[in-house]
Each structure stands twice: as structure tokens, then as C-alpha cells.
N, CA, C and O atoms as CSV, one atom per row, in Angstrom:
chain,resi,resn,atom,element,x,y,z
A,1,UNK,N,N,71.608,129.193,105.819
A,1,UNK,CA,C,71.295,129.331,104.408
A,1,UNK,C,C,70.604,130.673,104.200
A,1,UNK,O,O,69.945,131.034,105.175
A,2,UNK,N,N,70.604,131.520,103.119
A,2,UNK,CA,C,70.183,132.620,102.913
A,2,UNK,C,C,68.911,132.830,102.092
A,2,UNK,O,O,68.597,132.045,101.197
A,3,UNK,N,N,68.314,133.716,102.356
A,3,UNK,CA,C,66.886,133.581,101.996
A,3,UNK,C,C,67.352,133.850,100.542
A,3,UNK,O,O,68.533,134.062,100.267
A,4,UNK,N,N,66.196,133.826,99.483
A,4,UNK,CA,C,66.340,133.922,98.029
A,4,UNK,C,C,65.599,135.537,97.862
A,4,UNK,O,O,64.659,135.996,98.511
A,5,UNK,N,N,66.239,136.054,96.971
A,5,UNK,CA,C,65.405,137.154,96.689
A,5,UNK,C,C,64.027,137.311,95.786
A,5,UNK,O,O,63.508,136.266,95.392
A,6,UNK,N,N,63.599,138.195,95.545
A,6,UNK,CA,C,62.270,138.348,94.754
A,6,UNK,C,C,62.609,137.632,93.206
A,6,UNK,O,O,62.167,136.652,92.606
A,7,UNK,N,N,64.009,139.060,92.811
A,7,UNK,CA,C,64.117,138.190,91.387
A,7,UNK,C,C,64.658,136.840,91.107
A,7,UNK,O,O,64.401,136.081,90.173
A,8,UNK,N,N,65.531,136.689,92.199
A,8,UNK,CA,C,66.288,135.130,92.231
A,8,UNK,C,C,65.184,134.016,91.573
A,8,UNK,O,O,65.299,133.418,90.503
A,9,UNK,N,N,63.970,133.924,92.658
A,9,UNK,CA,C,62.855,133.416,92.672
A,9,UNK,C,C,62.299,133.320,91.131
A,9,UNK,O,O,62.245,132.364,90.358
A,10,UNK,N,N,61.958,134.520,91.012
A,10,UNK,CA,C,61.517,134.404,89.444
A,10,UNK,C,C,62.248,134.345,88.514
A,10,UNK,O,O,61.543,134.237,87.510
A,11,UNK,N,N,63.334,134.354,88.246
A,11,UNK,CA,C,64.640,133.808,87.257
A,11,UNK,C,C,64.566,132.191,87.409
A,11,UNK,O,O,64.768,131.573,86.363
A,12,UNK,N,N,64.393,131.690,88.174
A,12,UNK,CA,C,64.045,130.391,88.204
A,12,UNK,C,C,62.511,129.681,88.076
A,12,UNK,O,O,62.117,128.540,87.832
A,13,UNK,N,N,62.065,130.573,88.281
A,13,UNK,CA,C,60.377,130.304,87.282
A,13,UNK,C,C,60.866,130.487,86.214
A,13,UNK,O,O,61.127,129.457,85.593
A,14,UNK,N,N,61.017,131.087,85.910
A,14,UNK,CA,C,60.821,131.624,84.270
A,14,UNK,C,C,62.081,131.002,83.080
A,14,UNK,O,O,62.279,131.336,81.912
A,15,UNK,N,N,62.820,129.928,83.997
A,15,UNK,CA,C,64.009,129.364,83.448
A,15,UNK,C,C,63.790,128.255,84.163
A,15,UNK,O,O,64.178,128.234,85.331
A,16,UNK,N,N,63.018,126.939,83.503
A,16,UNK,CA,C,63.272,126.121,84.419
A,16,UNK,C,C,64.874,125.175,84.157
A,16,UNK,O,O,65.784,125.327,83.342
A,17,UNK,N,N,64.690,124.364,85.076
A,17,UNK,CA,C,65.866,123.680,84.765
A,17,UNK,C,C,66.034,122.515,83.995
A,17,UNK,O,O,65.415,121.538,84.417
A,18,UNK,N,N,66.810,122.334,82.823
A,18,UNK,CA,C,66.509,121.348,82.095
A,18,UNK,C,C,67.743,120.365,82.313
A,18,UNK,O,O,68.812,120.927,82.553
A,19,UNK,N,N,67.743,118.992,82.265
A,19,UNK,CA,C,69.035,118.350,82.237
A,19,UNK,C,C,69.370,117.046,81.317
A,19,UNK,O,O,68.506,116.316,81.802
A,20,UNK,N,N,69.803,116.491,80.650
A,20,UNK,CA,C,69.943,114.948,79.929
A,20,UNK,C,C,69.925,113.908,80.407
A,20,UNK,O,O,70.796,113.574,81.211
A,21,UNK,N,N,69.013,113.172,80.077
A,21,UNK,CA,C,68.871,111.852,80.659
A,21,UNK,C,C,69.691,111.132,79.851
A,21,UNK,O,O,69.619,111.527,78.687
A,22,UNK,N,N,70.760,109.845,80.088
A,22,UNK,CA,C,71.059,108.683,79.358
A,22,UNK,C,C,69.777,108.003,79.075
A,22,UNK,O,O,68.930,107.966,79.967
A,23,UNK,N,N,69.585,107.552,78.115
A,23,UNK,CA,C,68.801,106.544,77.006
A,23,UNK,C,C,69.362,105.060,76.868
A,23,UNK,O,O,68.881,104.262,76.063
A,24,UNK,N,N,70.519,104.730,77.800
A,24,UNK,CA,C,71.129,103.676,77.166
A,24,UNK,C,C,70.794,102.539,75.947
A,24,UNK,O,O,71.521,102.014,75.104
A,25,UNK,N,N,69.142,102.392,76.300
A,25,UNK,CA,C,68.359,101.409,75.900
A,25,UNK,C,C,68.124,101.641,74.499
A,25,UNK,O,O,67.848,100.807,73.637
A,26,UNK,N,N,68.292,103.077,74.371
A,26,UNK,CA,C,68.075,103.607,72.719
A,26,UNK,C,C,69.002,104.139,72.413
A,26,UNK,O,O,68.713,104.972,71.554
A,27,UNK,N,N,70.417,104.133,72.728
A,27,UNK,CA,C,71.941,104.234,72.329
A,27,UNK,C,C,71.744,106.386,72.449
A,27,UNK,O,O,72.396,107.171,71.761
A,28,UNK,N,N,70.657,106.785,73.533
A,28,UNK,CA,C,70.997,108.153,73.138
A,28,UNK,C,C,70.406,108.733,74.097
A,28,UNK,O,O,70.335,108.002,75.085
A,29,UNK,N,N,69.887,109.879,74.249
A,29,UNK,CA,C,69.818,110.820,75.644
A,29,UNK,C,C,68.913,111.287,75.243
A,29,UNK,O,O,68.909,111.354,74.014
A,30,UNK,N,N,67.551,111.915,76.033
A,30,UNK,CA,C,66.799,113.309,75.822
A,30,UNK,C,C,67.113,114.464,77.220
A,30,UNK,O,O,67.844,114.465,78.211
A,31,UNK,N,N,66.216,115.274,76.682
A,31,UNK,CA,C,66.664,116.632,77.394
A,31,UNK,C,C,65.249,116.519,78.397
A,31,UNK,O,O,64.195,116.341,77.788
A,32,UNK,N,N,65.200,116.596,79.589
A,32,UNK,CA,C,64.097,116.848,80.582
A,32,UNK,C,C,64.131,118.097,81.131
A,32,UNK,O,O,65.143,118.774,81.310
A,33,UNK,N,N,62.629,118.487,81.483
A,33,UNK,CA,C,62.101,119.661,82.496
A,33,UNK,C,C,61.678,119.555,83.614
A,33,UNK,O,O,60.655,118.936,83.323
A,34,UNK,N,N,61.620,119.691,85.003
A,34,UNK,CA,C,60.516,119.502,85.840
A,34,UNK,C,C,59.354,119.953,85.477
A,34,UNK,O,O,59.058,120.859,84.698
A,35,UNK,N,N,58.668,119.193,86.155
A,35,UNK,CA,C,57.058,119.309,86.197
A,35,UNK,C,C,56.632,120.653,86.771
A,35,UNK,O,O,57.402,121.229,87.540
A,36,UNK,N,N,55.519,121.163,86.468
A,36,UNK,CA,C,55.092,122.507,86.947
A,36,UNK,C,C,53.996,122.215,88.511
A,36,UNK,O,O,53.478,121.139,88.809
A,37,UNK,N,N,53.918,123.167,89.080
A,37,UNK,CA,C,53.118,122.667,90.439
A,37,UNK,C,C,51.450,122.087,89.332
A,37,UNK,O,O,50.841,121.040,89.550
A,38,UNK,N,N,51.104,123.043,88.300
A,38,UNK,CA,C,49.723,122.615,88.029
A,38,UNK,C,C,49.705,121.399,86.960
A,38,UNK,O,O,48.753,120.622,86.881
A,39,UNK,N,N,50.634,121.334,86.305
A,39,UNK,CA,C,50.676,119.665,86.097
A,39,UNK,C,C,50.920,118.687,87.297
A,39,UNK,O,O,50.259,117.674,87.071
A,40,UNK,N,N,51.324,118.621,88.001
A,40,UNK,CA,C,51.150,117.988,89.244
A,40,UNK,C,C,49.973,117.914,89.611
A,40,UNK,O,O,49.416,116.823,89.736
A,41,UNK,N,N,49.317,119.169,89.876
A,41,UNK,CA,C,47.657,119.310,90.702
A,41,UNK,C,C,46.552,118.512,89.052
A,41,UNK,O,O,45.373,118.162,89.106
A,42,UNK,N,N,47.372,118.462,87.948
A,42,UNK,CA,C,46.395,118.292,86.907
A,42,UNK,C,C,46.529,116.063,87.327
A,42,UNK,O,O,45.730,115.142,87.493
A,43,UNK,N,N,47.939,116.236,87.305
A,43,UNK,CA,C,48.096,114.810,87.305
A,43,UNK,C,C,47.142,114.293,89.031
A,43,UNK,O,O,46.528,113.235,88.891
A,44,UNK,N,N,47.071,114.656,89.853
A,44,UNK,CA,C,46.635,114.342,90.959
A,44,UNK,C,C,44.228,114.860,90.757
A,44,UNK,O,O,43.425,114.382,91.559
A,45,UNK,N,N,43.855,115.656,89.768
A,45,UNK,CA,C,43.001,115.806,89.519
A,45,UNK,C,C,41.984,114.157,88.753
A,45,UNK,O,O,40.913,113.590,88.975
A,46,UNK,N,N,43.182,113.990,87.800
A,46,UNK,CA,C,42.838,112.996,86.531
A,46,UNK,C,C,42.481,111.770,87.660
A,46,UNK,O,O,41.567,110.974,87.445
A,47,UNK,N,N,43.354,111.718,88.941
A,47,UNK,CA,C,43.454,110.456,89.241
A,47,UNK,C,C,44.319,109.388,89.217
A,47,UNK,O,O,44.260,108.289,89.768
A,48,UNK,N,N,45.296,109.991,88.339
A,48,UNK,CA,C,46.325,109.002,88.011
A,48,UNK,C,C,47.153,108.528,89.316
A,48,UNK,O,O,47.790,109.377,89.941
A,49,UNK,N,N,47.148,107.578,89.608
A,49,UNK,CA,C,47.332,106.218,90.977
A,49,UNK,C,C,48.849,105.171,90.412
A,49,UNK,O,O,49.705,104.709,91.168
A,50,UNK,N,N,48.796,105.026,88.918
A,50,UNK,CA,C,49.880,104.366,88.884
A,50,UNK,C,C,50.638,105.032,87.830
A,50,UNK,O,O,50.359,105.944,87.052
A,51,UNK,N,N,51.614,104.361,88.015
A,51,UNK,CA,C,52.763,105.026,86.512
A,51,UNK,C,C,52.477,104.854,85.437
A,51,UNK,O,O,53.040,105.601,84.636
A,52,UNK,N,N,51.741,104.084,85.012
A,52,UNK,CA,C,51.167,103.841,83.817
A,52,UNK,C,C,50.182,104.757,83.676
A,52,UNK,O,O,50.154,105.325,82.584
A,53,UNK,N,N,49.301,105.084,84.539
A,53,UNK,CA,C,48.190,106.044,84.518
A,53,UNK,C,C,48.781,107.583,84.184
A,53,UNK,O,O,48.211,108.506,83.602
A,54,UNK,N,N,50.315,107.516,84.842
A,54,UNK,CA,C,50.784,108.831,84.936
A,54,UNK,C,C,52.192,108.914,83.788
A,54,UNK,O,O,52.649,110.029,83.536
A,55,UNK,N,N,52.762,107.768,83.192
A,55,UNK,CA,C,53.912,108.203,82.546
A,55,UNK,C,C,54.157,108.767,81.388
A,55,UNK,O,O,55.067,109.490,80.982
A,56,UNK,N,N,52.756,108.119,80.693
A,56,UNK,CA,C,52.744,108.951,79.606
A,56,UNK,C,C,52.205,110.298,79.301
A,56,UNK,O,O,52.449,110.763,78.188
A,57,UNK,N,N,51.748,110.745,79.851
A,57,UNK,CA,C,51.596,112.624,80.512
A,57,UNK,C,C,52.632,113.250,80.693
A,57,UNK,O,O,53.065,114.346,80.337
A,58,UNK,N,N,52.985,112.424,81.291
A,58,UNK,CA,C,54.937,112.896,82.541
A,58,UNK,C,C,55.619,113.006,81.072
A,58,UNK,O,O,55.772,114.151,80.647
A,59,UNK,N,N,55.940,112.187,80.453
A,59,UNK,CA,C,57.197,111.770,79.616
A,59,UNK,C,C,56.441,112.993,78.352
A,59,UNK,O,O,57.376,113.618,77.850
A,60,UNK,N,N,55.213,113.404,77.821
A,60,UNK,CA,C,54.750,114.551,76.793
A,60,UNK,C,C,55.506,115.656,77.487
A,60,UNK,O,O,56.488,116.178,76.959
A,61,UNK,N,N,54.923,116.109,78.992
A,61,UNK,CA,C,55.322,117.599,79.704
A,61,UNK,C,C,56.816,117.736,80.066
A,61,UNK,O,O,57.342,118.829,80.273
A,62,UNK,N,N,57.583,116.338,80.139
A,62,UNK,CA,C,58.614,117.071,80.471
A,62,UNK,C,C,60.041,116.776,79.403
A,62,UNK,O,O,61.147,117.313,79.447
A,63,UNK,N,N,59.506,115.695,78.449
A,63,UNK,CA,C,60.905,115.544,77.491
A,63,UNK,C,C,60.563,117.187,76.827
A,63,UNK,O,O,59.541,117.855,76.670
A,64,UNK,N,N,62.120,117.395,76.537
A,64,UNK,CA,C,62.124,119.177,75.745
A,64,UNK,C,C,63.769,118.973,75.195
A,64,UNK,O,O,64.453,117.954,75.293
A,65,UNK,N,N,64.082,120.064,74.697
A,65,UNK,CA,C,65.273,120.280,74.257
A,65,UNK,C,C,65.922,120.926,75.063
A,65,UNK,O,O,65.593,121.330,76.178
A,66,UNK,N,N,67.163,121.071,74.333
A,66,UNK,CA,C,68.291,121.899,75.359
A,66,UNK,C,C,68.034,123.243,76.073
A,66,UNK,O,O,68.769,123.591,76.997
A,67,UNK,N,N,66.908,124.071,75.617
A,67,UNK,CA,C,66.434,125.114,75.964
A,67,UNK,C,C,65.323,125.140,76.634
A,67,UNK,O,O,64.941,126.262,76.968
A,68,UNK,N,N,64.436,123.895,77.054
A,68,UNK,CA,C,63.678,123.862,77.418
A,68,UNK,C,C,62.233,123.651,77.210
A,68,UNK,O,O,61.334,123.464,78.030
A,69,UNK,N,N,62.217,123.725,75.912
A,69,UNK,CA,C,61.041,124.000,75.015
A,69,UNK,C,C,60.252,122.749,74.871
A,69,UNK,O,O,61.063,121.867,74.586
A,70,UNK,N,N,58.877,122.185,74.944
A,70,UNK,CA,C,58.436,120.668,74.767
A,70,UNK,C,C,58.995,120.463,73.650
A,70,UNK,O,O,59.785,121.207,73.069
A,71,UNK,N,N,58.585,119.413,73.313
A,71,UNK,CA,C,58.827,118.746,72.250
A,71,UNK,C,C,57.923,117.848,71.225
A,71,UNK,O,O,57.906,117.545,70.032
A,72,UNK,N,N,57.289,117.645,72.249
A,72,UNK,CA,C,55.786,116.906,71.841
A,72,UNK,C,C,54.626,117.416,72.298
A,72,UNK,O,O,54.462,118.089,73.316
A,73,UNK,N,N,53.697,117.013,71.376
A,73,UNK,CA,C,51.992,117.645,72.372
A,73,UNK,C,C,51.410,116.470,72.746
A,73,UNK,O,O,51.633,115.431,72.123
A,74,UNK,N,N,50.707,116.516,73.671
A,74,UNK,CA,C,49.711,115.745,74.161
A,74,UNK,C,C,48.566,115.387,73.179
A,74,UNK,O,O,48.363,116.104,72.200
A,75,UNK,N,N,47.693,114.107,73.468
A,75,UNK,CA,C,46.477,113.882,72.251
A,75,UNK,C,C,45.265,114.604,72.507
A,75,UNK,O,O,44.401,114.705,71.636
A,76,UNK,N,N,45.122,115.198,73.841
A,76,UNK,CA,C,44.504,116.639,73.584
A,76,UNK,C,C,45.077,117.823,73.162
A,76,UNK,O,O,44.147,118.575,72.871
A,77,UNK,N,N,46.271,118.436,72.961
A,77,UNK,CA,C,46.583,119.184,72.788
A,77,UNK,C,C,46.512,119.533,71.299
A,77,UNK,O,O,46.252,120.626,70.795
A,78,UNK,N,N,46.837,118.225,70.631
A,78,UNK,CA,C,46.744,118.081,69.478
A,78,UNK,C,C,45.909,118.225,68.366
A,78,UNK,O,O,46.154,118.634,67.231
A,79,UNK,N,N,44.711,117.751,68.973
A,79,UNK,CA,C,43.345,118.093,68.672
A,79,UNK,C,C,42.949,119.796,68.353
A,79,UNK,O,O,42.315,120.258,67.404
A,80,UNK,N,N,43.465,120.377,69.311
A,80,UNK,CA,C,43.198,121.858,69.778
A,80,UNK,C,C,43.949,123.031,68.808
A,80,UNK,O,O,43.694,124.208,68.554
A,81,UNK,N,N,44.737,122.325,68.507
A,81,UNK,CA,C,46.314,123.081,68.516
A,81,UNK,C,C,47.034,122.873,66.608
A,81,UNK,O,O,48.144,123.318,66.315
């Protein structure tokens, strides 16, 4: 396998990858992002231990649109923002 280059690397930071989930349950699809390493380190800070502790965080940071963009804010963010 071949190593990745400098810009390769950062073309894929800077573009993450987004893809459609089926919804079956709600007759429709949203658009997802991966998680960033510091939402990860944020979700592993808070403590969050179960999915419940963690899904509704997960499901604010990573539902987005076709481009990537959130879609929703968080109830701190909201406050702020």
C-alpha cells in the first residue's frame, strides 16, 4: 500500500466524508459525517459510558447535509450562538 501524501492527507481533513443513512423507520434518509478526533476526546472527557449518555451528542455532530455542513446545534451551542 502506498504512503499518502501531505496534501492527500489534508484534502481529506478538510473534506470530510459524508454518506446517507436509510431512515426506514421515518420513510427517509439523513446525510452523516464522521466524528472529529476532539469530539471523540470531548465525548470520552464528559464521561459518556453508554449510548444514551453518548447518542444524542453523536446524532447533533454528525447528522449534516449533502455537503457536509451540521444541521443542528447542540443545547449548549445554542445558548452561545
Amino acid at each position: 500500500m502506498a504512503s499518502l501524501s501531505r496534501d492527500q492527507i489534508l484534502a481529506l481533513a478538510s473534506a470530510p466524508a459524508v454518506q446517507p443513512v436509510d431512515i426506514p423507520e421515518l420513510g427517509g434518509q439523513v446525510w452523516i459525517r464522521p466524528l472529529t478526533v476532539a469530539q471523540v476526546m470531548e465525548l470520552s472527557r464528559a464521561g459518556a459510558t453508554t449510548d444514551a449518555e453518548a447518542l444524542p451528542r453523536m446524532i447533533v455532530w454528525m447528522v449534516c447535509d449533502e455537503a457536509g455542513a451540521r444541521r443542528e446545534k447542540g443545547a449548549h451551542e445554542q445558548a452561545t450562538h
